[in-house]
N, CA, C and O atoms as a Maestro MAE file, in Angstrom:
{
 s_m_m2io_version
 :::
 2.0.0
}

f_m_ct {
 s_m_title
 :::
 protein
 m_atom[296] {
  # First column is atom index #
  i_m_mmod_type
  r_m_x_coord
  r_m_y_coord
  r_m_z_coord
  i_m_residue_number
  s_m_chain_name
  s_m_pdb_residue_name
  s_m_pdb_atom_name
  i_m_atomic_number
  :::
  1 25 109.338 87.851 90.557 1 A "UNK " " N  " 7
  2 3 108.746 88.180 91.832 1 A "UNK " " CA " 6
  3 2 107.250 88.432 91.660 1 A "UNK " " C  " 6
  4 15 106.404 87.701 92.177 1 A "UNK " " O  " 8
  5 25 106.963 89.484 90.923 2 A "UNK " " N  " 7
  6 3 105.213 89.506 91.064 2 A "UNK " " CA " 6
  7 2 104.992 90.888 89.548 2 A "UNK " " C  " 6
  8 15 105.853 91.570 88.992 2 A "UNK " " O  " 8
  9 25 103.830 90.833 89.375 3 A "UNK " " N  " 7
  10 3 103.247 92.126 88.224 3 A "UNK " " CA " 6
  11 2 102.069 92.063 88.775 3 A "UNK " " C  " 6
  12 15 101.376 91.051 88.880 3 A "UNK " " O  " 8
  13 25 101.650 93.862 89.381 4 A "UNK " " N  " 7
  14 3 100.978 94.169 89.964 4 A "UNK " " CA " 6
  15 2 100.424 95.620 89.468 4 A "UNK " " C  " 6
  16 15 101.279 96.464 89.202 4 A "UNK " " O  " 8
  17 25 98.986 95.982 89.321 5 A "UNK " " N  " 7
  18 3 98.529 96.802 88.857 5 A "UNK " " CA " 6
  19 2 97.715 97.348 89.775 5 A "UNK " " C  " 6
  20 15 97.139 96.716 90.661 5 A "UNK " " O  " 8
  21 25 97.614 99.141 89.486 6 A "UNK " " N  " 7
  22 3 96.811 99.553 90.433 6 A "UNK " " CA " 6
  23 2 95.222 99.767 89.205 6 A "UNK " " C  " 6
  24 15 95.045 99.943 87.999 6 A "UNK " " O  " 8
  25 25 94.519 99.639 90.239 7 A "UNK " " N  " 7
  26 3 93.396 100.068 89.317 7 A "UNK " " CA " 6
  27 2 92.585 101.155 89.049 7 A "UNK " " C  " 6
  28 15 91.859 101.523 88.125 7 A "UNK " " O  " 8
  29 25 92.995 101.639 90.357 8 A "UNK " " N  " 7
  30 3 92.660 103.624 90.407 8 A "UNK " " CA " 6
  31 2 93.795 104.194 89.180 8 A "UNK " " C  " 6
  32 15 93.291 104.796 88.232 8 A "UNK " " O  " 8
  33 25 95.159 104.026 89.194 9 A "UNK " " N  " 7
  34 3 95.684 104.923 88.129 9 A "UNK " " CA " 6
  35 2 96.186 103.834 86.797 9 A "UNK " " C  " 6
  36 15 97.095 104.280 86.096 9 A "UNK " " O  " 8
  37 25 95.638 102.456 86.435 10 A "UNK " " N  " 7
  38 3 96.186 101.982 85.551 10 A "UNK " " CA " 6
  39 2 97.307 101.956 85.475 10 A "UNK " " C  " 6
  40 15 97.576 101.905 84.275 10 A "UNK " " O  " 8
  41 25 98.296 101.961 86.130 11 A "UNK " " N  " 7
  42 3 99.790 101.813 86.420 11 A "UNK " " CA " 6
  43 2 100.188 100.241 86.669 11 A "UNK " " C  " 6
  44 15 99.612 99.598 87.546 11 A "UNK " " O  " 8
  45 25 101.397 99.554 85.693 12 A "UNK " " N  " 7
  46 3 101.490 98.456 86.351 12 A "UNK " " CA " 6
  47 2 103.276 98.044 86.603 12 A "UNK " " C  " 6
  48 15 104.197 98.005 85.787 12 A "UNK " " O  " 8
  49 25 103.253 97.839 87.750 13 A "UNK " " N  " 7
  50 3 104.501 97.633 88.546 13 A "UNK " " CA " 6
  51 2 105.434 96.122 88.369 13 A "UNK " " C  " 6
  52 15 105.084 95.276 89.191 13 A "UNK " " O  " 8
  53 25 106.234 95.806 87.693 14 A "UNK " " N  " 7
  54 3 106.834 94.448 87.701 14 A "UNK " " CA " 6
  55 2 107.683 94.064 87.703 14 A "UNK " " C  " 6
  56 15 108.479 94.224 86.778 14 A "UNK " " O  " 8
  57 25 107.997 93.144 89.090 15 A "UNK " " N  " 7
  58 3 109.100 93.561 89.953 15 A "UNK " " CA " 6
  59 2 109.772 92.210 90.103 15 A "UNK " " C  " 6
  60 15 109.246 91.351 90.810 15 A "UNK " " O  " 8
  61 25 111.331 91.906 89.233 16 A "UNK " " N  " 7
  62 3 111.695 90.789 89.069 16 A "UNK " " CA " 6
  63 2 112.649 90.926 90.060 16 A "UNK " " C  " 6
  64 15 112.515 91.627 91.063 16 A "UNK " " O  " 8
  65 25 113.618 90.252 89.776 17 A "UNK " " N  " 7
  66 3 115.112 90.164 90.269 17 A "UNK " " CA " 6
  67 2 115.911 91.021 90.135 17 A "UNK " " C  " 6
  68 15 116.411 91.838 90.909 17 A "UNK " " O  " 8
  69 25 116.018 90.810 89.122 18 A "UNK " " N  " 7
  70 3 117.158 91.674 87.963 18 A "UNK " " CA " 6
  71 2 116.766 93.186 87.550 18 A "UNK " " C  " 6
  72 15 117.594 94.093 87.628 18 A "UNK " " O  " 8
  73 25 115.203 93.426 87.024 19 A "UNK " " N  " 7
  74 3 114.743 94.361 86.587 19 A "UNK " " CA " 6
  75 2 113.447 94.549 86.959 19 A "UNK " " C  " 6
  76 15 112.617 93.642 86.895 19 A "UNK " " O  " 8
  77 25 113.106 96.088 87.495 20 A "UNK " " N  " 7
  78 3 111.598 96.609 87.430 20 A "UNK " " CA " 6
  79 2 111.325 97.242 86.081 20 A "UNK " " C  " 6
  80 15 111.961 97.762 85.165 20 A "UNK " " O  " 8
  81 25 110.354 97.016 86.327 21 A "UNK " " N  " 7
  82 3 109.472 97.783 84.657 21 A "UNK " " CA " 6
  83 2 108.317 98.405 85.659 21 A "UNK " " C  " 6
  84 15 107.645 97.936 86.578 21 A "UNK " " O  " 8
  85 25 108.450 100.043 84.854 22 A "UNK " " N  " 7
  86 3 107.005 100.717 85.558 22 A "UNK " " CA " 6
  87 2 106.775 101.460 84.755 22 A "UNK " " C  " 6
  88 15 107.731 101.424 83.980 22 A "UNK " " O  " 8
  89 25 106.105 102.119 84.443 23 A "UNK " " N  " 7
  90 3 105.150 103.269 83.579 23 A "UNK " " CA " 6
  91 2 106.082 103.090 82.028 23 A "UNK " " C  " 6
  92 15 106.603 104.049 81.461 23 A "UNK " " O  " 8
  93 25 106.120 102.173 81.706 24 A "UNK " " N  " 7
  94 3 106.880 101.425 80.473 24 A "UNK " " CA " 6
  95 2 108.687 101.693 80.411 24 A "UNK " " C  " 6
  96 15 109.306 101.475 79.369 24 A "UNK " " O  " 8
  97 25 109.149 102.027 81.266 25 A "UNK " " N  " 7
  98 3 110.638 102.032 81.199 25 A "UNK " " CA " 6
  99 2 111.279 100.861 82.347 25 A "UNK " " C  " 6
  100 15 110.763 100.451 83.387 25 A "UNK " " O  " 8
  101 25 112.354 100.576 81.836 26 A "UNK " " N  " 7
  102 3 112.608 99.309 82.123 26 A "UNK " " CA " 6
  103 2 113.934 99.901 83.497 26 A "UNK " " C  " 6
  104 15 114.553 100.877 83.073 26 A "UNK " " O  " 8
  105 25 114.295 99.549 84.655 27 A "UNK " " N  " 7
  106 3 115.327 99.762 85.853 27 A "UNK " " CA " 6
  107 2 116.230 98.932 85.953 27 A "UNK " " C  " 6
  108 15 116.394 98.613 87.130 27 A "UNK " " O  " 8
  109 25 117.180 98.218 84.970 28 A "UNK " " N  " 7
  110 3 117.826 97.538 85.879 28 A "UNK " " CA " 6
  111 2 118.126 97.367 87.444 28 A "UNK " " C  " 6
  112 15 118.350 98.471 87.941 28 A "UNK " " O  " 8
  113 25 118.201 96.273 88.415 29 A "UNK " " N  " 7
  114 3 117.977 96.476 89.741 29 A "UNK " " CA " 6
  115 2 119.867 96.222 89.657 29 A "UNK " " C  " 6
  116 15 120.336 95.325 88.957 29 A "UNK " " O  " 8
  117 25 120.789 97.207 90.519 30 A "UNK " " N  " 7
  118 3 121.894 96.825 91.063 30 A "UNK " " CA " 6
  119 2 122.112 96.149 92.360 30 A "UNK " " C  " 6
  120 15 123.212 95.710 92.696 30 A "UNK " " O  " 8
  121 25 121.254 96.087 92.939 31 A "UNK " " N  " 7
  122 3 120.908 95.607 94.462 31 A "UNK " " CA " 6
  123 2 120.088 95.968 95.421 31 A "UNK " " C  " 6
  124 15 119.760 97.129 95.667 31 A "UNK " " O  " 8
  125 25 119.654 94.781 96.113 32 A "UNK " " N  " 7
  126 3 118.379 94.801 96.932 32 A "UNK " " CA " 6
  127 2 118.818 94.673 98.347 32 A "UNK " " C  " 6
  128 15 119.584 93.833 98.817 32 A "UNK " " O  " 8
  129 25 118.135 95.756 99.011 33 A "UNK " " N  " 7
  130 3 118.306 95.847 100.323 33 A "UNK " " CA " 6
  131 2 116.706 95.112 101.137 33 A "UNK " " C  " 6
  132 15 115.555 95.542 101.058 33 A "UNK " " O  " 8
  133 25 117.160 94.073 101.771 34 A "UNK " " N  " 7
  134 3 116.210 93.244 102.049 34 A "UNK " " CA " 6
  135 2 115.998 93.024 104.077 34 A "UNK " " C  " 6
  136 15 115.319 92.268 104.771 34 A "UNK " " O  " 8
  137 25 117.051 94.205 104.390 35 A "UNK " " N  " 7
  138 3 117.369 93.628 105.803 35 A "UNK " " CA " 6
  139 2 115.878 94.735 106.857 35 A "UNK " " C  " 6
  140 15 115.815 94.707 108.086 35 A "UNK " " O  " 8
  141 25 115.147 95.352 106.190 36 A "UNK " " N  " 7
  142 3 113.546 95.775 106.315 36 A "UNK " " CA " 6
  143 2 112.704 95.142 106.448 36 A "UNK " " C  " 6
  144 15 111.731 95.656 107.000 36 A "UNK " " O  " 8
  145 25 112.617 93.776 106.044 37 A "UNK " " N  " 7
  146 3 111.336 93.576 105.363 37 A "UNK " " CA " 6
  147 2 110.623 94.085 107.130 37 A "UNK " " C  " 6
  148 15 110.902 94.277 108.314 37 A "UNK " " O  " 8
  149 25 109.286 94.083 105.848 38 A "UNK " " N  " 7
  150 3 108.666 93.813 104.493 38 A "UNK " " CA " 6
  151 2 108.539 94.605 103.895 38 A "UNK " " C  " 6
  152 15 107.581 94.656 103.125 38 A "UNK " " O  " 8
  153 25 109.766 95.916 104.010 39 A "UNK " " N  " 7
  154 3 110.007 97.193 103.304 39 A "UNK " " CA " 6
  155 2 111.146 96.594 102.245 39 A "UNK " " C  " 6
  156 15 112.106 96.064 102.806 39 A "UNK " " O  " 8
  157 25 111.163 96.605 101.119 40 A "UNK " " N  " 7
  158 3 112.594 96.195 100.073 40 A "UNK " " CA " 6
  159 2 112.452 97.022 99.463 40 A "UNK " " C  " 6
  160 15 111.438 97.354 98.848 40 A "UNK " " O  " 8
  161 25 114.029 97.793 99.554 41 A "UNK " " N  " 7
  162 3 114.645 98.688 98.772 41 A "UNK " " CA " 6
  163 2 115.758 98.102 97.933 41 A "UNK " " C  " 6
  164 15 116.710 97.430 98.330 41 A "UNK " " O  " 8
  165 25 115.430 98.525 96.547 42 A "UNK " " N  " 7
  166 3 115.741 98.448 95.232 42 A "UNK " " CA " 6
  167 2 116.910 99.663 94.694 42 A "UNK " " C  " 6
  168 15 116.456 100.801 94.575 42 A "UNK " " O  " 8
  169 25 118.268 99.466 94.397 43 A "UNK " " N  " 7
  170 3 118.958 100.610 93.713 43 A "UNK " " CA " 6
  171 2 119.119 100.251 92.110 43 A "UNK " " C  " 6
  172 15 119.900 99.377 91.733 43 A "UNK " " O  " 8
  173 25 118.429 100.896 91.353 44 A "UNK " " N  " 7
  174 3 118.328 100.647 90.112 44 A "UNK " " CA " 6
  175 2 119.289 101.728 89.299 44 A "UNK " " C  " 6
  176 15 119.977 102.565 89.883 44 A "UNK " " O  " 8
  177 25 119.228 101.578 87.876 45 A "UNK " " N  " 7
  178 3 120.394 102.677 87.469 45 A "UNK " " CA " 6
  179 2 119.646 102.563 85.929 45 A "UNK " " C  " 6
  180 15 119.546 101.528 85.270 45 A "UNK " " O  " 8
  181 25 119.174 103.855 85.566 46 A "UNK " " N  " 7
  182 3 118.524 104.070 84.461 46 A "UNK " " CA " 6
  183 2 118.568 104.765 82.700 46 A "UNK " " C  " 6
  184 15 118.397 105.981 82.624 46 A "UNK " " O  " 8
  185 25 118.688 104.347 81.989 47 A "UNK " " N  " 7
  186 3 119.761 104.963 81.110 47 A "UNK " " CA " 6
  187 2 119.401 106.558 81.088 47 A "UNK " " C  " 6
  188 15 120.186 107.381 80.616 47 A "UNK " " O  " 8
  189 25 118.511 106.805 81.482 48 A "UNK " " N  " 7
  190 3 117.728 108.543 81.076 48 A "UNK " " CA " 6
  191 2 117.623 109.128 82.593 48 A "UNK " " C  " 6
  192 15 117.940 110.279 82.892 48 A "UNK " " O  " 8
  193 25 117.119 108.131 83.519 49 A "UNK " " N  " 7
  194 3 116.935 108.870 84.536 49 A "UNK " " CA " 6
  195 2 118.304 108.843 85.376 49 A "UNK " " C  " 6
  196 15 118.469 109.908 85.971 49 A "UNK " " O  " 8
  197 25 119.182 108.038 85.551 50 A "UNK " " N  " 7
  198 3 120.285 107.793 86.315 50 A "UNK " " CA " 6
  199 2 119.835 106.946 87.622 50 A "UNK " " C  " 6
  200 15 118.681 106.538 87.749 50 A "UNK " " O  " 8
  201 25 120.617 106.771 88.358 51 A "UNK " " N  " 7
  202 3 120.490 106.110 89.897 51 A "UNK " " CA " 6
  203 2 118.759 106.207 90.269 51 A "UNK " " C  " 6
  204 15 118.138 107.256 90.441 51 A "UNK " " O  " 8
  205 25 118.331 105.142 90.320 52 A "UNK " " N  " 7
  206 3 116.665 105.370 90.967 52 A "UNK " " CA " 6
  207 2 116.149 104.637 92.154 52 A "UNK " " C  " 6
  208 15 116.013 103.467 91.799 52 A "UNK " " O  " 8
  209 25 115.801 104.777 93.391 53 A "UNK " " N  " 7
  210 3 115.816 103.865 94.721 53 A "UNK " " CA " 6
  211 2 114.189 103.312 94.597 53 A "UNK " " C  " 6
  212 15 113.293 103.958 95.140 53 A "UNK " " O  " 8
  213 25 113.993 102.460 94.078 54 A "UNK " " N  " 7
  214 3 112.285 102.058 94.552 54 A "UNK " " CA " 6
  215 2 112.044 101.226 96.570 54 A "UNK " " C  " 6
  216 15 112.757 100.494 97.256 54 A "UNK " " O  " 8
  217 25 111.300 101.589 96.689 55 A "UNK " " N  " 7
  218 3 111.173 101.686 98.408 55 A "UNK " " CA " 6
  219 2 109.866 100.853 98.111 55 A "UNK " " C  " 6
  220 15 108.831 101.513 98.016 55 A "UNK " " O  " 8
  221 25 109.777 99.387 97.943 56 A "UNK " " N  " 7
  222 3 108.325 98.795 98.083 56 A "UNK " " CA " 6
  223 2 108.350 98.005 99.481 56 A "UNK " " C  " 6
  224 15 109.291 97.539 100.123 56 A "UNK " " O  " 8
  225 25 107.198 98.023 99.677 57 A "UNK " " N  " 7
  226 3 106.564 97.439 100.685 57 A "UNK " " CA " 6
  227 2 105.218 96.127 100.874 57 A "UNK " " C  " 6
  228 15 104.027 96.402 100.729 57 A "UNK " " O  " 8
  229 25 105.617 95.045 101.139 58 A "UNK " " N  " 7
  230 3 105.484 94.338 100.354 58 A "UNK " " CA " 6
  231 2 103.703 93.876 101.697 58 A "UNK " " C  " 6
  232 15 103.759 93.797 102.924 58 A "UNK " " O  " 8
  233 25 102.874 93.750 101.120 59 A "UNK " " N  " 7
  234 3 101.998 93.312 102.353 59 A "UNK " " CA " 6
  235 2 101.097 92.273 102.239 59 A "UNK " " C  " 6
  236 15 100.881 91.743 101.149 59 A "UNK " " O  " 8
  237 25 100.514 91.906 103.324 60 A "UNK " " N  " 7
  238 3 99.924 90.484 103.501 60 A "UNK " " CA " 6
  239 2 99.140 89.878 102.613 60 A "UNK " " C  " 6
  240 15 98.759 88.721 102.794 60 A "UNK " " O  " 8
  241 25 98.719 90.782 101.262 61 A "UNK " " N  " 7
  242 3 97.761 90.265 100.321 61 A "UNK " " CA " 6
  243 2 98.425 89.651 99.149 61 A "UNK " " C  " 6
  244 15 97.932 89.050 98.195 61 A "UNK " " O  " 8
  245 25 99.986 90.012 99.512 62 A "UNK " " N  " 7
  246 3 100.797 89.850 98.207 62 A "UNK " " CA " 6
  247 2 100.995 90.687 97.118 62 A "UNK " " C  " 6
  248 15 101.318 90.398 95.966 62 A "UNK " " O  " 8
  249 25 100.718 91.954 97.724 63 A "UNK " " N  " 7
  250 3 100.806 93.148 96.866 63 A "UNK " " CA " 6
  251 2 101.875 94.313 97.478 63 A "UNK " " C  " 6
  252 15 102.639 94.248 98.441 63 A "UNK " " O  " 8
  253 25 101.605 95.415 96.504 64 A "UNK " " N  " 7
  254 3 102.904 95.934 97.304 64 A "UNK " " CA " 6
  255 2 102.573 97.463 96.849 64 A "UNK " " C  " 6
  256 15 102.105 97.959 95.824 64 A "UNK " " O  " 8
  257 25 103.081 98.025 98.214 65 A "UNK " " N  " 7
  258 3 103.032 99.892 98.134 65 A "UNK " " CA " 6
  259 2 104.105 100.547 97.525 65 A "UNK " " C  " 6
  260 15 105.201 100.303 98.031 65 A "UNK " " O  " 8
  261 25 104.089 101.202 96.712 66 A "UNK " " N  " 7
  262 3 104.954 101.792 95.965 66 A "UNK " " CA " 6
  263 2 104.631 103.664 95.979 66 A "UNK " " C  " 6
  264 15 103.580 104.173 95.592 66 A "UNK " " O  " 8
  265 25 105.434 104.171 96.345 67 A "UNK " " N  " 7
  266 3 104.692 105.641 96.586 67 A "UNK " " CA " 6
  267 2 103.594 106.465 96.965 67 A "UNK " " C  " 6
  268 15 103.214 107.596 96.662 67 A "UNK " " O  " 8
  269 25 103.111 105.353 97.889 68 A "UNK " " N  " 7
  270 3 101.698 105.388 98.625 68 A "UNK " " CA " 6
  271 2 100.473 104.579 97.703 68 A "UNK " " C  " 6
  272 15 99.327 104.259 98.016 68 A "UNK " " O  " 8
  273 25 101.331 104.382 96.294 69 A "UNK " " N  " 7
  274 3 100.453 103.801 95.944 69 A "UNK " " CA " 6
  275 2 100.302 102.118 96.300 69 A "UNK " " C  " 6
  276 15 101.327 101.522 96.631 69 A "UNK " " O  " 8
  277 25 98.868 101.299 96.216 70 A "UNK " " N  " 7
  278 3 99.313 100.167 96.508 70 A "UNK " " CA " 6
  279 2 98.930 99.299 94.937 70 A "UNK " " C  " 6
  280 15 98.019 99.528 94.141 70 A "UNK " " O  " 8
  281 25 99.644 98.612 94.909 71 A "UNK " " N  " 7
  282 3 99.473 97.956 94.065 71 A "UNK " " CA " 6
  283 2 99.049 96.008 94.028 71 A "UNK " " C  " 6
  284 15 99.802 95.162 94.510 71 A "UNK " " O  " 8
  285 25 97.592 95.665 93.287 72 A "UNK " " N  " 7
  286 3 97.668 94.150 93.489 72 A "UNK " " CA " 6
  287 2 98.210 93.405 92.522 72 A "UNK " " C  " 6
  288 15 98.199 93.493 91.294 72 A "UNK " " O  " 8
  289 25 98.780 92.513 93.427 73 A "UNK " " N  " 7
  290 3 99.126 91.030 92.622 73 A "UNK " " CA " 6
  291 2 98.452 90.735 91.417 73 A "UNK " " C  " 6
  292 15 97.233 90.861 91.294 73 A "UNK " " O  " 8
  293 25 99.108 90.397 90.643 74 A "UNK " " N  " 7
  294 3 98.072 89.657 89.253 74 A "UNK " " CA " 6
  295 2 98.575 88.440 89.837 74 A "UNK " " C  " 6
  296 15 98.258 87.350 89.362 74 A "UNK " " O  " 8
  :::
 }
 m_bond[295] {
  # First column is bond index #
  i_m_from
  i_m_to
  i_m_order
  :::
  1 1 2 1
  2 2 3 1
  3 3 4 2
  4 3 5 1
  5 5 6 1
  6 6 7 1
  7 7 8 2
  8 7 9 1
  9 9 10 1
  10 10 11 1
  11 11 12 2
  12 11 13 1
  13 13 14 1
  14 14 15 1
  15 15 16 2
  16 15 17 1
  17 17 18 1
  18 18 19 1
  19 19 20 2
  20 19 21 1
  21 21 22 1
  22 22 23 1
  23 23 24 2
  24 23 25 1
  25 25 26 1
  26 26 27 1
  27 27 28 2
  28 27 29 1
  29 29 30 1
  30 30 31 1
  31 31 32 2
  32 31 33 1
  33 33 34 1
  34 34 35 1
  35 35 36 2
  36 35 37 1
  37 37 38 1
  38 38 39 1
  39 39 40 2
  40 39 41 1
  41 41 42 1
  42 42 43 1
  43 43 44 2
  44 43 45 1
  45 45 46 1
  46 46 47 1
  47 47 48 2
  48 47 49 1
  49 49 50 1
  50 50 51 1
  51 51 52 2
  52 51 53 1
  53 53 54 1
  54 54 55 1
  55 55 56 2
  56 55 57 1
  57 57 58 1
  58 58 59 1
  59 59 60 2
  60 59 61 1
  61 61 62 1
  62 62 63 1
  63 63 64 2
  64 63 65 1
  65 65 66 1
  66 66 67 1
  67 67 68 2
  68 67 69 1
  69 69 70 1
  70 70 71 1
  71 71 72 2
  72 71 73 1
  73 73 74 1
  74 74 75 1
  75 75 76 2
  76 75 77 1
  77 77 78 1
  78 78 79 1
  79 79 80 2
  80 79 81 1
  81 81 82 1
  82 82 83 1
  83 83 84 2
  84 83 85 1
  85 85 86 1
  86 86 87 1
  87 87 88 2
  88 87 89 1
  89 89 90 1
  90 90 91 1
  91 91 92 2
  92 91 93 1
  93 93 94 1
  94 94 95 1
  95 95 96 2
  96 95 97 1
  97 97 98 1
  98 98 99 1
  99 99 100 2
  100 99 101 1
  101 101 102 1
  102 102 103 1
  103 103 104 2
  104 103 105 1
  105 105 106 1
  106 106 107 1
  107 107 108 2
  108 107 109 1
  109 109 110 1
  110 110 111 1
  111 111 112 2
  112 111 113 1
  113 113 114 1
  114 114 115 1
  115 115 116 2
  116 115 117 1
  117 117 118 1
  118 118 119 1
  119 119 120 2
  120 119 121 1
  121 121 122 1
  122 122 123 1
  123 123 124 2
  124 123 125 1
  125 125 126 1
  126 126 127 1
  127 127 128 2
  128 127 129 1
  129 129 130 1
  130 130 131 1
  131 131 132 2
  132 131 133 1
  133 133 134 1
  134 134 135 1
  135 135 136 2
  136 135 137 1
  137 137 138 1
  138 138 139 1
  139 139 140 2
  140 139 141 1
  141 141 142 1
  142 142 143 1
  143 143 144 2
  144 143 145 1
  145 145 146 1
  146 146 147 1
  147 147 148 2
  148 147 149 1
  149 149 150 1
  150 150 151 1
  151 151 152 2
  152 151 153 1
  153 153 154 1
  154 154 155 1
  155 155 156 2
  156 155 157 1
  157 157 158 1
  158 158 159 1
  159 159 160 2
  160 159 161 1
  161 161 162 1
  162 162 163 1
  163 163 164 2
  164 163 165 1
  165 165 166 1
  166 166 167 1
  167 167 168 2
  168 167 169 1
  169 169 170 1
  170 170 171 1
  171 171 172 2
  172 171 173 1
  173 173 174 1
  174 174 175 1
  175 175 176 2
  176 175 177 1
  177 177 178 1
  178 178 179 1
  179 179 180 2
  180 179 181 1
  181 181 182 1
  182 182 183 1
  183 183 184 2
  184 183 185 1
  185 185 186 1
  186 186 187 1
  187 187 188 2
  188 187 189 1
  189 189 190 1
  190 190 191 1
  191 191 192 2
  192 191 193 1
  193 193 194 1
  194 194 195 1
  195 195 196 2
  196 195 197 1
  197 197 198 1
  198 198 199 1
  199 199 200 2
  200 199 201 1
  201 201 202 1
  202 202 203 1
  203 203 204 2
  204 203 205 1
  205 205 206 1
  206 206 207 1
  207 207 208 2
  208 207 209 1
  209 209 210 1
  210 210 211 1
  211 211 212 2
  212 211 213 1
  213 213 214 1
  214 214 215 1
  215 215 216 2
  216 215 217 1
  217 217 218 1
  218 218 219 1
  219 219 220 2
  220 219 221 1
  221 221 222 1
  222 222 223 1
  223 223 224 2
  224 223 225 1
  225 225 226 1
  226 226 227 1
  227 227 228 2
  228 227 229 1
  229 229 230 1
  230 230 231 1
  231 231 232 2
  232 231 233 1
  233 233 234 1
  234 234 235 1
  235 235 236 2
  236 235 237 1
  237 237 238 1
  238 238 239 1
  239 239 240 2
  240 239 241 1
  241 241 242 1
  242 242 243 1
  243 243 244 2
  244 243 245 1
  245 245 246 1
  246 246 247 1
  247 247 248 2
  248 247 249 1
  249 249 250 1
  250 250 251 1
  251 251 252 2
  252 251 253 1
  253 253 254 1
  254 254 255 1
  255 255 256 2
  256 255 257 1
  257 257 258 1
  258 258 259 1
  259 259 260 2
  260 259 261 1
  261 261 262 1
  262 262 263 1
  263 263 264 2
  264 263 265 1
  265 265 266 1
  266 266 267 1
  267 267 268 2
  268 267 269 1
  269 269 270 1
  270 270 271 1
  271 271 272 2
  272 271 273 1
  273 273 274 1
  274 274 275 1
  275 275 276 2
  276 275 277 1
  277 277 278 1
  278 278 279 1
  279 279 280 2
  280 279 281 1
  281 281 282 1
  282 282 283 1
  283 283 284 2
  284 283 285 1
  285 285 286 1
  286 286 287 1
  287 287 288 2
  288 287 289 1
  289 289 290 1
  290 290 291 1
  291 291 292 2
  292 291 293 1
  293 293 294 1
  294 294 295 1
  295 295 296 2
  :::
 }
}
């Protein structure tokens, strides 16, 4: 889908199918709730953290908000 970095906090977001990767730990995705757009919610399941919901929002530049943060497209 896309790898996207913010440049205010050096954070980079990358957001496949199957799996997100963010602040270096990896989410398997169990399913995508897509009936929002251009809000997609993600239920991931994490070996340390457990169950994790990412809520991105995906917008016209091809980038995407993630906890207010926004993040661009590479």
């Amino acid at each position: 889908m896309m790898v996207s970095e913010n440049a205010q906090y050096g954070a980079v977001l990358d957001v496949q199918k199957d799996v997100i990767k963010f602040r270096g730990e990896s989410f398997p995705v169990k399913s995508w709730d897509e009936t929002k757009k251009p809000v997609y919610i993600a239920r991931t399941q994490h070996s340390v953290v457990g169950s994790w919901t990412f809520k991105l929002e995906k917008t016209k530049d091809g980038g995407v908000i993630y906890q207010g943060t926004k993040f661009k497209k590479d």
